[in-house]
N, C-alpha and C positions, 0 to 999 in steps of 0.2 A: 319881482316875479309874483306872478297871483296862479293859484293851483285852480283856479275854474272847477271849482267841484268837485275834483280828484278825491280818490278816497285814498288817504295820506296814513303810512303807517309810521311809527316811529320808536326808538328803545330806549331813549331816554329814560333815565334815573333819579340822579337829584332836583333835575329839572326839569320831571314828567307836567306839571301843571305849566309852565311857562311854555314849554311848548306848544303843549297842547292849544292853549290860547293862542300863540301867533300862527299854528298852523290854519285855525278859526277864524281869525283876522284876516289871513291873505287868501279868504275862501276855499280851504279845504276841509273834508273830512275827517276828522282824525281819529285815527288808535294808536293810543299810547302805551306800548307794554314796557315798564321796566323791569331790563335786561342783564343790569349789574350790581351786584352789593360787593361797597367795598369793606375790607375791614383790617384791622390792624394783623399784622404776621403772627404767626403761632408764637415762634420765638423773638423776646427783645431782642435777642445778642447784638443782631444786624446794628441795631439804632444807639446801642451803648456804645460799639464795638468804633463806628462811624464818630462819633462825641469826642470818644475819647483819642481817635488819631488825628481827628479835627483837630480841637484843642491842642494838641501835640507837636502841629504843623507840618503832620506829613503830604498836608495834600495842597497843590499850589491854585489848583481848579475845580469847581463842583458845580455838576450838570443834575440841575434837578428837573427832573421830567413831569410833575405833576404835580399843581397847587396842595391838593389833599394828600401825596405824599409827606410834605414841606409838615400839614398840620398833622397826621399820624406823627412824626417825627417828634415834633415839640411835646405833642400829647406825652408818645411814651418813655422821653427824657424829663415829663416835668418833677417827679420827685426827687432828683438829682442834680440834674441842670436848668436852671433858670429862663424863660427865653430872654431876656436881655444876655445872659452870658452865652446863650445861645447864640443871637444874634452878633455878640463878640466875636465870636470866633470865626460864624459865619463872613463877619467884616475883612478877616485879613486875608483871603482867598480869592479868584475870581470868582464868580457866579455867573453859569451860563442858564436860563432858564429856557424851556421848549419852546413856551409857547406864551399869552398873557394870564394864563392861570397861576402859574406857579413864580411868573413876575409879579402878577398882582399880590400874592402872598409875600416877598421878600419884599416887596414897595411896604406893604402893611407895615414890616416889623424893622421898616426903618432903612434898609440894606439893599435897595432899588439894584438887579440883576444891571450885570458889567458888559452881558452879550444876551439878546432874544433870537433866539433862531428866527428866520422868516418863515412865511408860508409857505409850505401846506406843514411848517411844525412838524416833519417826520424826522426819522433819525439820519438820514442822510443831507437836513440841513445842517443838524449841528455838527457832523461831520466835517460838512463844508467850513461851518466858525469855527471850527479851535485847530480846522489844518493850517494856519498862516501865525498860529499862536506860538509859543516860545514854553511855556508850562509841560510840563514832563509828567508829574503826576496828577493822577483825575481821579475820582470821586464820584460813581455814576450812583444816585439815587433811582434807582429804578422806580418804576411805576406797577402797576398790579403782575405783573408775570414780567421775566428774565428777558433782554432784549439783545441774542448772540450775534444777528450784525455790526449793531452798534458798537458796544465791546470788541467785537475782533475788528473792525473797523477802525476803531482808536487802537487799539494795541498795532493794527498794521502799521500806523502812522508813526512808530517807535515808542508809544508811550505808557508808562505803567498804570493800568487802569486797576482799582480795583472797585466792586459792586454790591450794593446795598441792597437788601428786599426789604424797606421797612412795613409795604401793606401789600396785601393780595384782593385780587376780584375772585369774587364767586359766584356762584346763580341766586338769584333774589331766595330769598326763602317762599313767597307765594309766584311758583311759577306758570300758576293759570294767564296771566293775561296773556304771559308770552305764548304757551301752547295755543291761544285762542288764536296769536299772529302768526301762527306757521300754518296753521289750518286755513286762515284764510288767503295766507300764500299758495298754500298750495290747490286750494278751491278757484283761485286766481281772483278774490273777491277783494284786491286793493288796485292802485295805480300807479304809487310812487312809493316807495320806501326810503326812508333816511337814516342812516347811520353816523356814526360821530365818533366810533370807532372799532376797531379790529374786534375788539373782545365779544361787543353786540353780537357781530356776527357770529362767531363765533358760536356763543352760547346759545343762539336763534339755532342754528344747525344741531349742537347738541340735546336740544329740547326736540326738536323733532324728529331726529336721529331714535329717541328714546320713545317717543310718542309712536315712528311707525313700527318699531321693534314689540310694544305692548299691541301693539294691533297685530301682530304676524303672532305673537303667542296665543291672544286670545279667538283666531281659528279665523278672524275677520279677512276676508277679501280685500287684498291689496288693491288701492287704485289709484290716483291721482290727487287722491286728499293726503294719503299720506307717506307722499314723498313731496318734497318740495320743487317747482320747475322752475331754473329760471335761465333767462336770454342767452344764448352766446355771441358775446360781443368781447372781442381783446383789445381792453382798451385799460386794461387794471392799472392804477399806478398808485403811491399814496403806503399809508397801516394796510390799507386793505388786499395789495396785489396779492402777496403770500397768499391770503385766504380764500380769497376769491376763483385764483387759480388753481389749486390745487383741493382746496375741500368743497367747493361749490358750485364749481363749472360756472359762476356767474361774473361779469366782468362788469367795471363801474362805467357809470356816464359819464363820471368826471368830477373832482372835486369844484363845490360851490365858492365860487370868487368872491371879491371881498363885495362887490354888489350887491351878490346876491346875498352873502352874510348879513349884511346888516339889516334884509328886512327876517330874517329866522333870526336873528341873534344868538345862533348857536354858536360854536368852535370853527377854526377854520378847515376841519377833518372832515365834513360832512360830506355826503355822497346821493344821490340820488338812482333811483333807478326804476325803471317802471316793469312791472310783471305781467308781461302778456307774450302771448308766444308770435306776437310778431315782433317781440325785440325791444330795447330800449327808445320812449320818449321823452323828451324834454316837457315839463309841463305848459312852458310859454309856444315852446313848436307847435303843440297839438293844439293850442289856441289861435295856432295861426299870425304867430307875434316872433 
């Protein structure tokens, strides 16, 4: 896939330079506003609480949702628990991991995941893995915010879940770039946007949300820079449907296959969407490919 010019927006975090360059590479323009900080949970309890029923053996299954959960976790049991006794314990248990994130963190630490959910890595895959499973109790390491499909999901399935919050996301601390990408969403000065997951969008809306609310105090003429417009197209599926339909009126294009994955080398989450009020393009369709 080559963006022919496209002026590519993107929310990338950890990964805002790596993007950036392959957005550059497959010829587009890019802006890269990072849209997430993660950080460790106000309270350890979660991560002690988790260690110590591990260790214990109450749990026969554990669904970790997120590489960098996996490493908050170790971080904030290392004065107490070792990661090798970590890893111990972790060993006597299934391990279902999301996605290659947080496989690739258990691969690290020796203990290579027992089940990878497949693509597109939402919580309705791993739904799918542990329905044919025999384990009773689960262990859900959550990812930056509480995931109540998923849990009642498995608990539908007869099984005792119980749920960890060991990190949370929150809005970057310098939230200029992002304000700068809702402006020009809603100026309509981009072509493609890419997300990688629910929370971007999310916090994209709530920066703007906040951005047109300061402009309606300070006496400013509402107009179309500051509200955001985008397509209606129902085609939501994915982290994103929830958000998409209900806070955004915007619908996705579709998650990027593993084709086209591997020239972004982002996550298999990602989404494309073009901001123009005649609807969603494809970048390769508008090249006429």
């Amino acid at each position: 896939m080559a963006f022919h010019g496209l002026r590519v927006l993107s929310f990338e975090s950890r990964r805002a330079p790596e993007i950036e360059t392959l957005i550059r590479k497959h010829g587009g323009q890019p802006f890269v506003a990072p849209s997430v900080r993660e950080r460790a949970a106000p309270e350890s309890g979660p991560a002690f609480d988790f260690a110590r029923r591990l260790t214990a053996g109450e749990f026969q299954l554990v669904v970790c949702m997120t590489g960098v959960g996996l490493e908050f976790l170790a971080e904030t049991l290392k004065p107490s628990l070792s990661l090798p006794e970590l890893s111990a314990a972790f060993s006597r248990v299934v391990r279902l991991a999301r996605g290659p994130k947080p496989s690739s963190v258990l691969r690290r630490w020796g203990i290579p995941a027992d089940i990878v959910a497949p693509e597109p890595n939402t919580w309705r895959e791993i739904v799918a893995a542990v329905g044919p499973r025999t384990e009773m109790s689960i262990a859900l390491l959550e990812h930056g915010r509480a995931n109540a499909d998923l849990e009642a999901a498995l608990v539908g399935q007869g099984r005792n879940v119980s749920t960890f919050a060991i990190y949370q996301w929150d809005l970057p601390e310098d939230t200029g770039p992002l304000e700068e990408a809702a402006r020009r969403i809603a100026a309509g000065a981009c072509d493609v946007i890419l997300f990688t997951s629910s929370i971007q969008l999310e916090h994209l809306l709530a920066v703007a949300h906040r951005d047109g609310a300061s402009r309606s105090r300070s006496g400013r003429t509402a107009s179309r820079r500051g509200r955001l417009h985008w397509p209606h197209h129902d085609r939501s599926l994915g982290l994103l449907r929830h958000h998409t339909r209900r806070h955004s009126g915007a619908s996705q294009n579709g998650p990027i296959g593993p084709g086209r994955r591997r020239i972004l080398r982002t996550n298999p989450l990602t989404y494309s969407y073009r901001s123009t009020r005649r609807g969603l393009i494809d970048p390769a369709r508008r090249a006429g490919r």
